[in-house]
Structures are given as structure tokens and as C-alpha cells.
C-alpha positions in Angstrom: 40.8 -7.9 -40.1 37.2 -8.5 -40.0 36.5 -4.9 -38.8 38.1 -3.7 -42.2 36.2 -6.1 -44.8 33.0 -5.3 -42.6 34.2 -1.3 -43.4 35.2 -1.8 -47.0 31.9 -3.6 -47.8 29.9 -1.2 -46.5 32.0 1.6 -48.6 31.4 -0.4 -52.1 28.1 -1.4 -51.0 27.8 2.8 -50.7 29.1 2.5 -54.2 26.5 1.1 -56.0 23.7 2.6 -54.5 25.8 5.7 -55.7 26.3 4.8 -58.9 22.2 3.4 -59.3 20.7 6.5 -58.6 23.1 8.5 -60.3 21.4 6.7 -63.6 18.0 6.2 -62.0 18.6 2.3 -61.6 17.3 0.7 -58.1 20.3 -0.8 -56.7 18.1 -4.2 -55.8 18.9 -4.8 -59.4 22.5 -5.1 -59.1 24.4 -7.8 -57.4 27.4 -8.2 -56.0 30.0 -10.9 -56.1 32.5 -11.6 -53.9 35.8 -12.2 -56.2 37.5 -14.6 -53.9 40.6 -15.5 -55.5 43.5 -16.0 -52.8 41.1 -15.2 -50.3 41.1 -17.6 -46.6 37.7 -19.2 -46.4 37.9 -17.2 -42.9 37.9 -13.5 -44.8 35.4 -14.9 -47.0 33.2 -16.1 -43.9 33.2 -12.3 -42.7 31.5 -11.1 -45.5 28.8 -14.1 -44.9 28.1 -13.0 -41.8 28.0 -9.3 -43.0 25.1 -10.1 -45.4 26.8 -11.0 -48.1 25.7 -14.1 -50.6 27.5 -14.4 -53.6 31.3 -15.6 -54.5 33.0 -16.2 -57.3 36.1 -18.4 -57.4 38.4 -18.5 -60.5 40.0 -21.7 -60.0 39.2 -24.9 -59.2 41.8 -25.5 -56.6 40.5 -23.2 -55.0 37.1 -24.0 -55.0 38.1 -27.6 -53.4 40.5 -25.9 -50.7 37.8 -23.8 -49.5 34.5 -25.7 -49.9 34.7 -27.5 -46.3 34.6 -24.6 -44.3 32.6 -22.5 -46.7 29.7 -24.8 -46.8 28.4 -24.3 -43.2 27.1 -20.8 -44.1 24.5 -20.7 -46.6 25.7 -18.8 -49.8 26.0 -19.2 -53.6 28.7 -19.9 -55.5 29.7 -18.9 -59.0 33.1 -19.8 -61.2 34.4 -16.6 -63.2 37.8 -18.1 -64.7 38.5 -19.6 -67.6 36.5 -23.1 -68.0 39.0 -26.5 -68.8 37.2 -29.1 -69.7 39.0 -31.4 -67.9 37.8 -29.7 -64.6 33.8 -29.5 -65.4 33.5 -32.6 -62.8 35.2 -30.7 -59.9 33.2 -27.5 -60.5 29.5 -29.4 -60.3 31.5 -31.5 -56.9 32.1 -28.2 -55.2 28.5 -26.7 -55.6 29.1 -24.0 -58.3 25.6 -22.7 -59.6 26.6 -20.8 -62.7 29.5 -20.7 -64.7 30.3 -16.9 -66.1 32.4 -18.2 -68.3 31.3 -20.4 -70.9 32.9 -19.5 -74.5 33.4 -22.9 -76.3 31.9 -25.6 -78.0 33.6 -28.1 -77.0 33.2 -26.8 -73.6 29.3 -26.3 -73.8 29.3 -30.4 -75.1 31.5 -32.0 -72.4 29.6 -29.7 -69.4 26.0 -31.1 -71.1 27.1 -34.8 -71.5 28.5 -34.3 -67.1 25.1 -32.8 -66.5 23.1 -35.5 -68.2 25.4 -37.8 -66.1 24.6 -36.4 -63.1 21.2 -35.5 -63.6 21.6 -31.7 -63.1 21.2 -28.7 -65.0 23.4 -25.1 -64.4 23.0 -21.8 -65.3 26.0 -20.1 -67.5 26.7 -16.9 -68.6 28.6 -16.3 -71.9 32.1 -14.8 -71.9 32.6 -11.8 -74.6 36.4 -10.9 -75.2 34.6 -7.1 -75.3 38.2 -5.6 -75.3 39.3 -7.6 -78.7 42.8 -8.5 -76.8 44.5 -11.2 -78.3 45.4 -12.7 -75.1 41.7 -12.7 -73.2 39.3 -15.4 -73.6 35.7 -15.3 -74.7 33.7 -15.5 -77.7 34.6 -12.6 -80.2 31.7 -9.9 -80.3 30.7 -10.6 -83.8 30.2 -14.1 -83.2 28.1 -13.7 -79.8 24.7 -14.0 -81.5 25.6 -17.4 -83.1 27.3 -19.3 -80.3 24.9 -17.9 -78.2 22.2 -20.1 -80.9 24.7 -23.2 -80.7 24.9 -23.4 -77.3 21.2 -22.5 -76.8 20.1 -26.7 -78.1 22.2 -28.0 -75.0 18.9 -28.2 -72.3 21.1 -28.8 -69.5 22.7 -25.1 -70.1 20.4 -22.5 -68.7 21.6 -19.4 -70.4 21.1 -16.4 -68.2 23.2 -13.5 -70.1 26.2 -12.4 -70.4 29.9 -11.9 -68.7 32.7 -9.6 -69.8 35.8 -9.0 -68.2 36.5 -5.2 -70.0 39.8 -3.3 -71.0 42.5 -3.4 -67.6 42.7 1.0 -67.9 42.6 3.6 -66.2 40.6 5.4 -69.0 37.3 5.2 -68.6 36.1 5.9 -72.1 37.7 3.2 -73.1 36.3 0.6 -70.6 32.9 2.0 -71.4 33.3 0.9 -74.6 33.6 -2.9 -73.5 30.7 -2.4 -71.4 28.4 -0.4 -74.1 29.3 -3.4 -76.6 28.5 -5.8 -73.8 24.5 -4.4 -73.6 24.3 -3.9 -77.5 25.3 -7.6 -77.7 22.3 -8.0 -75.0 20.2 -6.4 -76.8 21.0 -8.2 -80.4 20.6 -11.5 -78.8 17.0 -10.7 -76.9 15.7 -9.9 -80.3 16.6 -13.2 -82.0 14.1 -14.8 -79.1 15.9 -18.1 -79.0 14.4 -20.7 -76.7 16.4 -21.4 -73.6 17.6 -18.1 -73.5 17.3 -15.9 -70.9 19.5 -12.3 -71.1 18.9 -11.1 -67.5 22.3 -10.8 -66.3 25.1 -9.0 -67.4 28.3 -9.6 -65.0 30.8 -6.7 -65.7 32.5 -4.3 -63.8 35.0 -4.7 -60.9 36.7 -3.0 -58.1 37.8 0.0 -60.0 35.2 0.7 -63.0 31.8 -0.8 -61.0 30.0 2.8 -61.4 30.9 2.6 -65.1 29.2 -1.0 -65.5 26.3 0.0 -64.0 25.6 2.9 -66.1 26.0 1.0 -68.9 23.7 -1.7 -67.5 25.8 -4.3 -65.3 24.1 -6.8 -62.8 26.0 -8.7 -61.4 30.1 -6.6 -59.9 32.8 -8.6 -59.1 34.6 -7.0 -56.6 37.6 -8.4 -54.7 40.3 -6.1 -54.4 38.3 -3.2 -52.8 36.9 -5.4 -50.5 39.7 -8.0 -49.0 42.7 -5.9 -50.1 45.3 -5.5 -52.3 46.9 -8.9 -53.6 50.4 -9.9 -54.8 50.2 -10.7 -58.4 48.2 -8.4 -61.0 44.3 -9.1 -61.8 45.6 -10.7 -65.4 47.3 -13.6 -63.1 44.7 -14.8 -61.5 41.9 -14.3 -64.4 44.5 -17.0 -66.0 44.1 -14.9 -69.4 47.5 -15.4 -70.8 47.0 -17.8 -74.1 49.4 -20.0 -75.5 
């Protein structure tokens, strides 16, 4: 088991060097993330001990299953699904540093007034439904730059860029498009110069378009299937993206 996460890391790791100097980018500049959804804190703790930093967890039960035997080994730890307000306490308890997914209001209000509480501040990215489908969350493109300004006043927020989660396809065209939109949205928003806003990171890209997101700009990949193997339900079941 270990030998073939320790294999399959190296291989995406391969990737986005790849992919960097294919578009003259220094792959320093892009991070990976461990998408860790229905992975065993032991598979996880392979990749920790093979370098790797960075998880992502999209749901908060299991963020609490895992945090225990997780928290011996030094690492970071992001949340990438959907945020419900009524979990914003359990995802400050289990040591999340940025939430990727931040594309509410109300959301934006509850997780200040829990910071304030608690004395803290976190870093968030804001979700961009880049793929206009009704059923994904995220803040509709054309709205970006002005949610972006209302969330901006909330001083325990530190806004760091952006996170889209892109067309499911196998045409790549068409997933560029997602993540073109993504960096023109970066772009819009570092030219407004809004206080507490910082547009450093754009998290976009996964197992099977990474080299697409990182021409068109991507920081931060979240890979899971390429690196722990397939799992049993589709990607949309675990991004919890199904409305309604």
C-alpha cells in the first residue's frame, strides 16, 4: 500500500514539474493538496512521511475522525467542501487553516462573529461556480468582484485568492475555460486594490486536468484520486454539490 502512494506521488509530483516548464512556470510556485476524502488517516500518514504537507478534507466528519492520529505529524490542513454554517465551530476545533470555499454572506458573517469569539483569524479562498452549473456552489462569475468587496470589511477573513472546482469533462477546451475565467476574475479583482485582499492563490485543477490549471495559472492542485486510488462514488458525491 504505502509503496504505491509513495509511487503515485512521485508520478504527479513528475506532473507538475511537467506541466511548469512546459509554460515556463517554476514548479516551487505550485502546491499540492492532498484531497483526502475517504482516505485512512494511515494512507494519509504515508504521504507525510513522503514530504508531503498539505490536505484538504471536504467534510467535517471527517476532519473530526481523522484529526487524532493526523495531528502527531506536522502538516496543514485546508477544508475544500461546501461550508454550513452550522459546522464553522468544528472546522476552527479540528485545526483547518483556510477554508477554499467561502461563497456566502451569511457564511462570511457567522465564521467572523466565531473568530472574534475565539480570538482567531483564517485565511479563505473564494469559491467561483466557473462552470455556470446549476447544481455547483460558488459565487456566480459576474458577481466575484463584489462579494469579493463585501467580504473584504470582515478583518478576521484573510482573503488569499481564489478556488474553482471547473467543468467534470473530458474535453479539455472546455475545462480551460473554467480555469481562463478563474485568472481573468484574478486579475479584475487585483485591480480594484481592495484592503484585505490578497489574490496569491488560485486552487484549481485536480487529478485529471492539473497540467491544464497550471497553464492557465493554478497554485494550489488538489489531487486525490491519482494519488490514493480510485474511490467508490463519483467526484460530484463527495464535493457534496447536489443543491436542493
Amino acid at each position: 500500500m504505502s509503496n504505491d502512494i509513495e509511487q503515485n506521488l512521485l508520478h504527479i509530483l513528475q506532473r507538475i514539474e511537467n506541466a511548469c516548464l512546459k509554460c515556463n512556470r517554476n514548479p516551487y510556485e505550485v502546491k499540492l493538496l492532498l484531497a483526502t476524502k475517504t482516505v485512512s488517516a494511515e494512507r494519509i500518514k504515508v504521504a507525510f512521511r513522503a514530504g508531503q504537507t498539505l490536505m484538504g478534507e471536504n467534510r467535517v466528519q471527517e476532519l473530526k475522525e481523522k484529526f487524532e492520529e493526523l495531528k502527531e505529524i506536522p502538516h496543514q490542513k485546508h477544508f475544500i467542501g461546501h461550508l454550513q454554517t452550522n459546522k464553522i465551530k468544528d472546522i476552527l476545533r479540528y485545526g483547518v487553516t483556510c477554508i477554499q470555499s467561502l461563497d456566502r454572506l451569511n457564511a462570511a458573517e457567522k465564521l467572523q462573529q466565531r473568530l472574534e469569539f475565539e480570538n482567531k483569524t483564517i485565511d479563505v479562498l473564494i469559491q467561483v461556480n466557473t462552470s455556470y452549473e446549476e447544481s455547483k456552489f460558488g459565487v456566480e462569475p459576474e458577481n466575484a468582484v463584489a462579494f469579493t468587496k463585501e467580504i473584504a470589511i470582515f478583518d478576521r477573513l484573510k482573503i488569499k485568492g481564489l478556488m474553482t472546482i471547473g467543468l467534470f469533462s473530458a474535453e479539455t477546451e472546455k475545462v480551460r475555460k473554467c480555469f481562463k475565467l478563474l485568472k481573468e476574475i484574478q486579475h479584475k479583482i487585483i485591480a480594484e486594490n481592495i484592503p484585505n485582499v490578497a489574490m496569491n492563490e488560485l486552487s484549481m485543477g485536480m487529478s485529471g486536468d492539473l497540467e491544464t490549471a497550471i497553464e492557465e495559472g493554478a497554485t494550489i492542485v488538489r489531487v486525490g484520486t491519482a494519488i490514493f486510488g480510485q474511490r467508490i462514488y463519483p467526484d460530484s458525491y463527495y464535493w457534496n454539490e447536489t443543491k436542493g
